[in-house]
N, C-alpha and C positions, 0 to 999 in steps of 0.2 A: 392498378387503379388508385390506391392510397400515395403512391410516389406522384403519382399523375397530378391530385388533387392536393398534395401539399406544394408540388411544383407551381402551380396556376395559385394558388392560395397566396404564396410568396411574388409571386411574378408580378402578382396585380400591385401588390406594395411598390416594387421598385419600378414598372413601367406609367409610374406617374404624368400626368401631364406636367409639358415643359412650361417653360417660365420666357416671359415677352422679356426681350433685350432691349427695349426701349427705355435710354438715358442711365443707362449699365454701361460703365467700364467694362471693355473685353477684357481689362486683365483683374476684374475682379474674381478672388478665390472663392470657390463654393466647393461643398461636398454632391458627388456625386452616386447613383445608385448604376449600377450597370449588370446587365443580364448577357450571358452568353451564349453562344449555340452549338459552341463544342466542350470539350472539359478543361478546367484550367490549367496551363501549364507554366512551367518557368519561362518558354520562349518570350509566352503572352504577357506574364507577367512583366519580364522582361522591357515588351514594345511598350505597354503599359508606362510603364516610368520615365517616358520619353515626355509624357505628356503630362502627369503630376506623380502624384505620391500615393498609393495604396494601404489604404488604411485596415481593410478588415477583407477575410476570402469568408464564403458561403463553399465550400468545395460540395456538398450536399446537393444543390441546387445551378452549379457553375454560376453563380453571383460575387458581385464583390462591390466595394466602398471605395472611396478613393476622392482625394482632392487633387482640384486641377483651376486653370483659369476657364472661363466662362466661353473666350474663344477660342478652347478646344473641345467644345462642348459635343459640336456637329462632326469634327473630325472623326471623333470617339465613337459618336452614333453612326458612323458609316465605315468604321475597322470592319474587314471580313469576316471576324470571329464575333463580332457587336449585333446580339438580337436586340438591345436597347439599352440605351445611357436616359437618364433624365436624372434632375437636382432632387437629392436628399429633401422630404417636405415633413413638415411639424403633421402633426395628427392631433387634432381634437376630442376629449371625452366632454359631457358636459354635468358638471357637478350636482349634486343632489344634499337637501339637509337628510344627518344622521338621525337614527333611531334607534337605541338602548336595546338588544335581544337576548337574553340568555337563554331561550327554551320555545320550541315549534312542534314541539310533538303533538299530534292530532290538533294542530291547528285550526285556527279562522280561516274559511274560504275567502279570498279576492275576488276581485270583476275581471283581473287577468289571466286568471286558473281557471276561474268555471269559463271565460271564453273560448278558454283552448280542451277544455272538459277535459280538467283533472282532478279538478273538486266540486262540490256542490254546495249548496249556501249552507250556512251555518259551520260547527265545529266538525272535526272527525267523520268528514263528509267525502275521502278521496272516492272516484268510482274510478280510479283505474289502479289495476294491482301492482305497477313498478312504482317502484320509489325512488330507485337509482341506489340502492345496497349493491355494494360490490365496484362501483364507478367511481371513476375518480375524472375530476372537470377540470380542465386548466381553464382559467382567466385571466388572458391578457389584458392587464387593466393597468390603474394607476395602485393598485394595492391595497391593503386595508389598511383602515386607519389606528392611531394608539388602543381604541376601548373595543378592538374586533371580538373581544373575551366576553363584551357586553351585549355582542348582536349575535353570538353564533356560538354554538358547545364545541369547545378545542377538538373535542374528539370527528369533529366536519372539515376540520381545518388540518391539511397535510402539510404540516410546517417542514419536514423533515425531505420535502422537496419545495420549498416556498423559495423564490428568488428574486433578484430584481438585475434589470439590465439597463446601463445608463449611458452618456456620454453619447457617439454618433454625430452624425452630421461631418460634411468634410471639414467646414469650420471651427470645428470642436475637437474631433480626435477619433481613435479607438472607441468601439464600444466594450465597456466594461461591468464587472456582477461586483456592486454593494451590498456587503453583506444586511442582512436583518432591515437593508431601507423596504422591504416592502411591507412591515407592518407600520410604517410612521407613516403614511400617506396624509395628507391635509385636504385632500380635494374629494374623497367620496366617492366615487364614479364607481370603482372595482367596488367599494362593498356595495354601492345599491345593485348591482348586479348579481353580487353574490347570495344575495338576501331575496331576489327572484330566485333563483336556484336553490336554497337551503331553507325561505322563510325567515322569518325572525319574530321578536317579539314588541309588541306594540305599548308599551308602559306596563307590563304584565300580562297583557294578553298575548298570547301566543301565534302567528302565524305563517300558517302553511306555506310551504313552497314545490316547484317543479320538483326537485328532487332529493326530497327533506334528508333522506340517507346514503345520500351523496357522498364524495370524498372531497372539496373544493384543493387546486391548487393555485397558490396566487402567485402571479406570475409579472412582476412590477414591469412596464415597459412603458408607460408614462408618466411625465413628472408632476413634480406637489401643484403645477398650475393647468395640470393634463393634458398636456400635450409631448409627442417624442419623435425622434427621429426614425423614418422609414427603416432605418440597418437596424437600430437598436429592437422596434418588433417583429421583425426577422430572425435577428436572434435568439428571440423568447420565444417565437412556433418550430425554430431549431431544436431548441433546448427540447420543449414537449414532443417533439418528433424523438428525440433520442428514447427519452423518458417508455415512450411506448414500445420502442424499437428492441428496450431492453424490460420490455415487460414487468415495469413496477407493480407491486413494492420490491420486487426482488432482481435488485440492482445491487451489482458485486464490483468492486473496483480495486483493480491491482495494480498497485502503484509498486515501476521498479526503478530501482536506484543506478545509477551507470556502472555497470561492471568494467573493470579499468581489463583495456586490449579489446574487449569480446562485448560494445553494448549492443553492438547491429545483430550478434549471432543470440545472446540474451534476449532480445525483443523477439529475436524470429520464436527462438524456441517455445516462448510464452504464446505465442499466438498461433504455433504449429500443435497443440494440442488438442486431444479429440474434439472433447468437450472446451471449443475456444469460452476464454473466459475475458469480458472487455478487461482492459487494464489501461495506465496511461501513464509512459514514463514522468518522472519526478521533474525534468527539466519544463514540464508544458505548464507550470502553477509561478514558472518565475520571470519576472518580467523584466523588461532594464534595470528601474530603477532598485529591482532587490537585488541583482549583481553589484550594482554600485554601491549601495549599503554592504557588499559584503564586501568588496575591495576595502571601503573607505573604514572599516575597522578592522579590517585584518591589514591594513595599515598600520593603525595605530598602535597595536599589538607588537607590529612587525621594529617598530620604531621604540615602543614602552610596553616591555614584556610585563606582566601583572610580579610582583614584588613581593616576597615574603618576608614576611617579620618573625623572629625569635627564629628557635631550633624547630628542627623537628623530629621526632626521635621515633623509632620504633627498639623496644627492645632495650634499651639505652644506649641504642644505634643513634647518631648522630647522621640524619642524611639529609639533613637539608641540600650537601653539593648536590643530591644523585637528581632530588625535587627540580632544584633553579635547574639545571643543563638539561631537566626533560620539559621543561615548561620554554625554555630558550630556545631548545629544539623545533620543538611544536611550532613558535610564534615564526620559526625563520620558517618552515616548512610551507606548504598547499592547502596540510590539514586542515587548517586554522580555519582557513577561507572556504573549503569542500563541507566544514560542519556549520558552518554559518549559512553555506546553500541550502542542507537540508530545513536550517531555520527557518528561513525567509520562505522554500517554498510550502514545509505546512502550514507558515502562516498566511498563504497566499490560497493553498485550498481549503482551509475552513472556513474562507470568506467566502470562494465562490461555490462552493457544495454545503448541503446540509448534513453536516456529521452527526451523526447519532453514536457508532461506534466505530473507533478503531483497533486492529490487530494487528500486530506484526512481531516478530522474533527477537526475542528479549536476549540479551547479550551484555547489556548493561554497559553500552558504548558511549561515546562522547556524540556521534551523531544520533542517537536514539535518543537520549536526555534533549536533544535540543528539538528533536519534533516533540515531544512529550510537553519540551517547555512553552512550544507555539501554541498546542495547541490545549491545556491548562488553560493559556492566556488570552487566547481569542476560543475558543469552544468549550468553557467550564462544566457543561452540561451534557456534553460526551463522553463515553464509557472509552474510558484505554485500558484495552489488554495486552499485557506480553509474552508472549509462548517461549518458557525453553525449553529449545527442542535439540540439545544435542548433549552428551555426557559431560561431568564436568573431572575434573581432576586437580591438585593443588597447584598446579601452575596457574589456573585460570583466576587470576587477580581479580580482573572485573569483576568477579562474580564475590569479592570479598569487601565489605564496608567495614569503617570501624561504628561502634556503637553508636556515636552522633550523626553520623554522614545521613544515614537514613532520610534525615529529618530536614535539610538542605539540598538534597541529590532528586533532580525530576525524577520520578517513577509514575510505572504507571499503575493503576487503580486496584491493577489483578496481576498476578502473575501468575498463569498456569504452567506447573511442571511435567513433567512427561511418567513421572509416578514418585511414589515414597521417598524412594533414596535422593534423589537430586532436592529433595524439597527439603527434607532432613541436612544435604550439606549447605544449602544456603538459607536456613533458619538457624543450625547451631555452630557453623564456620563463617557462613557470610553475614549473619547481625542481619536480614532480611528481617522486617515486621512479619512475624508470625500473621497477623490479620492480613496481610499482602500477597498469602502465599496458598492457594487451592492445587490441590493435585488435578490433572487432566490426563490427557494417553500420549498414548506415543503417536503421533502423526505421521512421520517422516518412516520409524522403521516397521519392518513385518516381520511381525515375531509369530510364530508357528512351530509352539512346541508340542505336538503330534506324536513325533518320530525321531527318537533321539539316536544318534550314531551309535554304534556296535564298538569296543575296543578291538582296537586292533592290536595283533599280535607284534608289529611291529613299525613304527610310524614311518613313513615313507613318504608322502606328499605333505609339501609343508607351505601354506602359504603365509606370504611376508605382506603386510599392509602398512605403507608409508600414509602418511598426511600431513604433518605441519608444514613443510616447508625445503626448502634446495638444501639446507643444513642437516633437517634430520635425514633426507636422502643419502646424503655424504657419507655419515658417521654411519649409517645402517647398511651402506654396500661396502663400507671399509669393514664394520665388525662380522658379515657375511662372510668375505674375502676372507679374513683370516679363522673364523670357524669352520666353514666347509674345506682351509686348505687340505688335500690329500681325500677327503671324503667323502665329498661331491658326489663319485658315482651311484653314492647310497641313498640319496635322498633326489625327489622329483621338485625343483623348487618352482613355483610361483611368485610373481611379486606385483601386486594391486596397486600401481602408484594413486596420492590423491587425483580427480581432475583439473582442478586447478595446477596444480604443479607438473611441470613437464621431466618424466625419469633422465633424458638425455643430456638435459642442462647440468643435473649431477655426472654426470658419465663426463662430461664434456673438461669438467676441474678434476675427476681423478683417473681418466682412463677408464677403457672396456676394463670390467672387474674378470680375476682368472676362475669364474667359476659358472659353470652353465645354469642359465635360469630361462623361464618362459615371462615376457610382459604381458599380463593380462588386456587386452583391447576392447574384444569383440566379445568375451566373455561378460556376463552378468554375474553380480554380488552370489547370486543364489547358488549360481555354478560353481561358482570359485567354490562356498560353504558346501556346497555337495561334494568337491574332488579332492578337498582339504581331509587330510589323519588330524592337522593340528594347525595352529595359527601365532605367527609370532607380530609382534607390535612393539612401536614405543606409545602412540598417543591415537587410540583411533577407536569411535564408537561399534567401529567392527569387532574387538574383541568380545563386546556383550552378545553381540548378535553370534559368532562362535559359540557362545556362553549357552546360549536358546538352543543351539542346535547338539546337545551333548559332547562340545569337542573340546579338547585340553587346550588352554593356550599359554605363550608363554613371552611375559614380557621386557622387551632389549633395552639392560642398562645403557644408556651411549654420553651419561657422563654429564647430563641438564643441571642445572642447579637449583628449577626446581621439578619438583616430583609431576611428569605429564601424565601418569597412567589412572587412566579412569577406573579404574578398578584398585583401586590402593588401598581401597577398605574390605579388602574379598581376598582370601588364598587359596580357598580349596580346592579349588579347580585351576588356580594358577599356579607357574613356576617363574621366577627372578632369574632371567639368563642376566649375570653381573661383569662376564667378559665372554671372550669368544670361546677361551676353554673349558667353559665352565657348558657349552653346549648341548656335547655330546652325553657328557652327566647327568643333562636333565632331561634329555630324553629319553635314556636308560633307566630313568629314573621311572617316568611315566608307562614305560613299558611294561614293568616289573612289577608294576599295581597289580594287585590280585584283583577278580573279577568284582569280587564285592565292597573291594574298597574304593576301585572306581566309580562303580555305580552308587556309592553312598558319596562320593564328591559330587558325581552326575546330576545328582537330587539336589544336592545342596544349590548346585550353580544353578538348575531352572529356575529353586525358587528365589533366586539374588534376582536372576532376569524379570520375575513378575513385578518384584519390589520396585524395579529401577523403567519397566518397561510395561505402565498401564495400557491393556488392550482399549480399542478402538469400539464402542458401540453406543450407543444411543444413551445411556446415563452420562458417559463420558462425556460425551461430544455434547451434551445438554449442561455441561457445568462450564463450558464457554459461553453460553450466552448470560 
């Protein structure tokens, strides 16, 4: 019934009456409205463009916009898929003088309240017990105007979905969302409307309205002379159609970035979850003209690479070459142009959404800096937070500033850690503003230390967990190769590759390796940690997670230059395999642990895991917001 009646609701917009062709050019351009009667498709769309240019789709509604000449008016109105074309038409509000409000509570009755018996004369007079607590009103209107702070208490006013929709008509273009134009309105109309709905105050007197505790949402879709194009208030009872559909206030949007090979199976995956959660990938906030801003300075980049002056030294390291050849790099690269996308499109969703806050996974990237920096600069009054959410170790530069950098580098507001220890390496390694830095939980892993492993008398199941990359793959089935040679039958190997990285593509540059192992698939993390004696690693947050579960791990020199191991500030529980023959020693080694001097490592590494891996519960989860 609600699809029904927002369908007819919009339908009446674009089934306007037509317009006399009398002393009209048939080839003059107009915008047109067109309704359909089946769903849209490419084909249609398609036929469509036969006959002009398609400005804007309704897929909601099967509607659409479109300019065309005049005498293809009737053709269009008699296509087999055509319930009705007619020309784009202005709408009129009619303007009203303002009046100053700050305060309606127990207001003065009106002659239009008590008409409709809501109030009764005098003040503090309501006889009906709704008020409109808990509701929220869209008003499609022309907006409020500069002093709305004067007619109405912020707290009636839902800025944080307030919007305006502009542009329309086939003569004109796209319809498009300005940002913040809907409280500069000049014409009046939306707040005397509003001020029936909320009340207002009348030079200090106070007065009552329909629904004093209301939630008002203004909804700009007429302009500063009040009137707008049919597509353009379609789009605004669109808009509050979604708004309900995702049941505000509690609207969650996940914006995903293109995953290079897999963005089709990424979207799936995001939207194949239980609980579907709406999202929208990043490419839907950018339009021509911000690809063309990104071309046209990753151009100029690509042409006049950014220049340094003096040395630059680290250490009394002279590296300025290593600086210029990654900065030349960079500019000759996609990079350049792929970090400018993310630019362009936060700057393009804070204009057309009301941001209050954002989150996303802190990594301390080049494309992170530049949404941080959009949106700093067009949303100064949103909350940014960064979650890091995965182990760090001393290879991870990014995560290292020098002491000035801080103070010139976008960051964002908050950076929540996933506990202690990480927060501790990047306050007193990475030069992190101590004020920049709250401990939060571990989101991502599940830590469950319950039930800690038994020693075994002799370790026998050993899982191997790859993750950076084709390279560490390489090095880690070459240094396998030659520690299991001859020994293999003694041990059950396992090997977790990352998902991102495919194990066969290493296999493929060194050959099947001579030594039998099982590829984990169809197994889960959890599995693997249940059937694992032990766990070896060069770089993988899975050795903490071993850690939680009381099992010895042990981590493969393969020769990095710098240090990957997340665990580089921890030995008790680990062992440094430094070549391949140095293997079988240390796990002899771990065998030979007396019962209690295991279990005294045992202890020590749960509590490294608590440090590093804050549980998940409501104080936690409450220092995100």
């Amino acid at each position: 019934m609600k699809k029904v009646f927002l369908f007819a609701l919009i339908a009446a917009f674009f089934l306007a009456v037509g317009i006399s062709g009398a002393g009209v050019s048939p080839n003059k351009m107009m915008g047109i409205n067109v309704v359909l009667n089946t769903e849209i498709s490419n084909a249609i769309l398609t036929d469509l463009a036969n006959y002009g240019t398609v400005l804007d789709v309704f897929h909601e509604i099967n509607a659409l916009t479109m300019r065309t000449k005049l005498s293809h008016l009737e053709t269009i109105q008699s296509l087999p898929y055509v319930a009705a074309a007619n020309p784009d038409r202005e709408r009129q509000g009619i303007p009203i003088d303002t009046v100053p409000v700050d305060n309606f509570n127990a207001g003065l009755s009106t002659w239009n309240l008590d008409t409709i018996d809501v109030t009764d004369y005098g003040f503090a007079n309501r006889v009906v017990d709704y008020d409109g607590a808990g509701v929220y009103v869209a008003v499609l209107d022309t907006g409020l105007v500069d002093t709305w702070r004067q007619y109405f208490p912020q707290e009636r006013i839902a800025t944080e979905y307030a919007i305006c929709f502009g542009g329309g008509g086939g003569n004109r273009g796209w319809v498009s969302t300005q940002p913040n134009k809907w409280e500069h309105d000049t014409n009046s109309h939306g707040t005397h409307v509003t001020s029936t709905i909320l009340g207002y105050n009348f030079y200090g007197t106070p007065i009552n309205g329909v629904a004093p505790m209301a939630s008002v949402i203004p909804v700009k879709v007429l302009n500063q002379t009040g009137w707008g194009w049919t597509s353009a208030i379609s789009r605004g009872i669109l808009y509050v159609a979604v708004l309900k559909e995702k049941e505000i206030p509690f609207i969650n949007l996940l914006i995903v970035t293109m995953s290079a090979g897999k963005y089709r199976k990424t979207l799936q995956n995001a939207y194949s979850q239980a609980e579907k959660v709406p999202f929208i990938a990043v490419e839907y906030f950018l339009g021509i003209f911000d690809l063309f801003g990104c071309l046209f300075n990753s151009l100029i980049r690509y042409y006049s690479p950014i220049r340094l002056k003096g040395d630059l030294r680290m250490d009394n390291f002279d590296i300025s070459y290593l600086v210029k050849e990654a900065i030349k790099k960079d500019s000759l690269s996609a990079q350049f142009f792929d970090t400018l996308r993310i630019y362009y499109a936060a700057r393009s969703m804070v204009r057309k959404i009301s941001l209050s806050s954002f989150y996303y996974p802190f990594e301390n990237r080049s494309f992170e800096k530049m949404a941080v920096q959009a949106i700093k600069e067009n949303a100064p009054e949103a909350k940014v937070v960064g979650y890091q959410h995965a182990s760090l170790s001393l290879s991870h530069t990014n995560f290292l500033l020098t002491k000035e950098e801080a103070k010139i580098t976008p960051l964002p507001d908050t950076i929540m850690t996933m506990g202690r220890i990480t927060k501790d390496i990047m306050k007193n390694m990475g030069n992190f503003p101590s004020d920049l830095l709250k401990t939060g939980c571990a989101l991502r892993q599940k830590i469950n230390i319950e039930k800690l492993k038994d020693k075994k008398e002799n370790i026998r199941n050993i899982l191997v967990v790859l993750a950076t990359g084709i390279e560490e793959y390489v090095k880690v089935l070459m240094f396998l190769e030659e520690a299991f040679k001859g020994t293999n039958q003694f041990y059950n190997i396992w090997i977790r590759p990352h998902p991102v990285f495919k194990l066969e593509d290493a296999i493929k540059i060194i050959g099947k390796p001579n030594f039998t192992f099982h590829k984990t698939e169809k197994e889960t993390l959890s599995e693997c940690l249940e059937w694992a004696d032990a766990v070896m690693y060069v770089h993988s947050t899975v050795a903490i997670e071993a850690l939680s579960k009381g099992m010895p791990v042990m981590c493969i020199n393969i020769d990095n230059a710098l240090n990957a191991d997340p665990l580089f500030d921890f030995s008790s529980f680990k062992w440094q395999v430094n070549s391949p023959h140095e293997l079988e020693t240390v796990v002899n080694e771990i065998n030979t642990l007396s019962e209690d001097d295991f279990r005294l490592r045992q202890a020590k590494a749960v509590e490294y895991v608590k440090d590093y891996f804050y549980p998940v519960n409501q104080d936690t989860l409450a220092k995100f917001m």
